[in-house]
C-alpha positions, 0 to 999 in steps of 0.5 A: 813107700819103704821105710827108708829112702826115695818113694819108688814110682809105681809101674803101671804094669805091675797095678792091675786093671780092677784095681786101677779102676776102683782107686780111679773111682775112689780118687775122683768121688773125694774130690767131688765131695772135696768141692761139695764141702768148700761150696758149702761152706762159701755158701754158709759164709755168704748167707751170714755176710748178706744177714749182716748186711741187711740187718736193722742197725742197733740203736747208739746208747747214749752215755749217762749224764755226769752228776755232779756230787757234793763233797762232804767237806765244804770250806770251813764257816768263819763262825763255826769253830774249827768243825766241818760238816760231815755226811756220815758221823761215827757211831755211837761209842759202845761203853764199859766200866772199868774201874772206880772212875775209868771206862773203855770205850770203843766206836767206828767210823763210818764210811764218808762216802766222799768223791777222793778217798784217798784223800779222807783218811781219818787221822785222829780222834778225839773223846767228848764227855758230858756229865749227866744226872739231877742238879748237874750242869750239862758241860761238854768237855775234851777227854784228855785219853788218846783214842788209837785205831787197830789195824785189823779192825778198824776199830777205835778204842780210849780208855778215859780216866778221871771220872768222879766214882761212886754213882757218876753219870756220863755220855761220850761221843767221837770226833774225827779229824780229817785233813787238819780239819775236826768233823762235826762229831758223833751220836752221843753213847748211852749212860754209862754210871761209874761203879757204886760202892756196895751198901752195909750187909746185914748180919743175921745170925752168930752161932757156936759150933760143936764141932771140935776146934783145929787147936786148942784154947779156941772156937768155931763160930758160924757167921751169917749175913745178907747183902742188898744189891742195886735194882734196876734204873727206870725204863726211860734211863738206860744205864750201861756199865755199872751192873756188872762191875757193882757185883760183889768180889770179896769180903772182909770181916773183923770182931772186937771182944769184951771181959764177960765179968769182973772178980767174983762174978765168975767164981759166983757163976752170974752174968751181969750186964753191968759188971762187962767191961768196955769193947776193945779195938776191932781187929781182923778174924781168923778165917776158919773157912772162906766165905761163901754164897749161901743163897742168892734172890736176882730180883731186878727191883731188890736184889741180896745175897747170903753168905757165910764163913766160919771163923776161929776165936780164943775161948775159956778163961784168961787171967790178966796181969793182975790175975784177975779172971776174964770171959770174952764176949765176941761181936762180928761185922763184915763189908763188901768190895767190888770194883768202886772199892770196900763197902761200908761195914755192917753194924756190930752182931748181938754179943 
């Protein structure tokens, strides 16, 4: 056939005879196995139709048995409040202390396993407490936080305030609310203590130091003290929140100063007890150096810590308005602050 136009009909006379012959043959052996192959394929076709056909029938499957589950939320009892049963309450809230008489909690709840999802989709909840500890009634009471949910986490937070301070013992749990109706509430949280105040350190000792002062008419005094922490509550109590937030933030220190000596006794170089004059009014030190962690012992029965600061007091003589030498005699104290607040001072140092 040429590229362009009609296909032009072959002349016989033109083919020559073995050729003829051999494309004869050609022509007549595809179609042969033309044939051969739609005679096995009909054949394959019918073996598979008879193999249905006699093969054993499958046995029907039964479908299971509708089971008919309880909903979680039964009809409200006439005696029972304003609870409804639930059949997964949330967890217990996780509990911390977050300042003299305020906590952070923070809980899930759990799945309810209901028929309708859809239709128990917690909308509120709401934070039970109950003081616990030695001569205290246990008294179930309504938080009066707003609990809120996070959208990303799911998870329930409160921050309750109003607890007694210094040493106060509670619990919390969870109250959903679903469809109108509170649910029975969750597991109770562990106790959580509300922060107590640090106790009085200990002044251990008062020294002069001879390095020479930063200005003139003054002296560097080295203080020491230790400072006793809370040991650890028995084992059957477990006591959450309050360690942490009892660890010591800061310190205050102050002195309160006496006339060593009267007239004469400077000039005669005697020092006597009797002729010292009354203490002034305590005032704040000059801090020379900030105090600082000395030592540390993390003994959970008996905890304490040493600290130390240098401070900057008056020296030398002075004369008062009617021009009478004076000698100063120093006493220092210090107390402790963390969150529950400032501590109770020390007692005064040797003179």
């Amino acid at each position: 056939r040429p590229p362009f136009g009609p296909p032009l009909a072959p002349s016989v006379s033109a083919i020559p005879l073995p050729v003829a012959a051999a494309a004869a043959v050609a022509v007549s052996s595809g179609l042969d196995g033309f044939w051969d192959h739609v005679a096995r394929r009909r054949l394959l076709e019918f073996q598979g139709c008879l193999a249905f056909t006699l093969a054993p029938p499958l046995p029907q499957q039964q479908p299971p048995p509708l089971v008919q589950r309880p909903s979680p939320l039964q009809p409200r009892p006439a005696a029972s409040g304003d609870q409804r049963p639930l059949r997964s309450a949330p967890e217990a809230p996780r509990v911390l202390a977050r300042g003299p008489g305020a906590a952070a909690l923070e809980w899930h709840v759990l799945d309810l396993d209901l028929l309708w999802p859809e239709t128990t989709e917690v909308e509120e909840c709401a934070v039970e407490q109950v003081e616990v500890g030695a001569g205290v009634d246990a008294v179930v009471a309504r938080c009066g936080c707003h609990p809120r949910q996070c959208l990303r986490s799911h998870v329930w937070c409160a921050d309750v305030d109003g607890l007694r301070p210094d040493g106060a013992m509670y619990r919390f749990r969870a109250v959903p609310r679903v469809q109108g109706a509170w649910l029975t509430p969750g597991a109770w949280s562990a106790v959580l203590r509300t922060p107590r105040l640090p106790p009085p350190p200990e002044i251990l000792s008062v020294h002069l130091l001879l390095q020479p002062p930063p200005s003139a008419g003054s002296d560097l005094v080295h203080l020491v003290w230790r400072c006793r922490g809370f040991g650890a509550d028995a084992a059957p109590i477990r006591v959450v929140g309050a360690l942490a937030a009892e660890r010591v933030l800061g310190w205050e220190v102050r002195q309160r100063s006496s006339a060593a000596s009267v007239r004469g006794a400077v000039g005669a170089g005697t020092w006597r007890t009797c002729g010292a004059g009354g203490w002034g009014e305590p005032e704040g030190c000059i801090v020379h150096m900030e105090p600082r962690l000395l030592e540390r012992h993390d003994d959970p029965r008996a905890p304490w810590q040493v600290w130390e600061c240098v401070l900057l007091v008056p020296s030398g003589w002075h004369i008062d308005e009617l021009g009478i030498y004076h000698t100063l005699r120093h006493q220092f104290s210090a107390r402790a602050r963390n969150v529950a607040g400032l501590g109770a001072w020390a007692q005064w140092s040797a003179a």
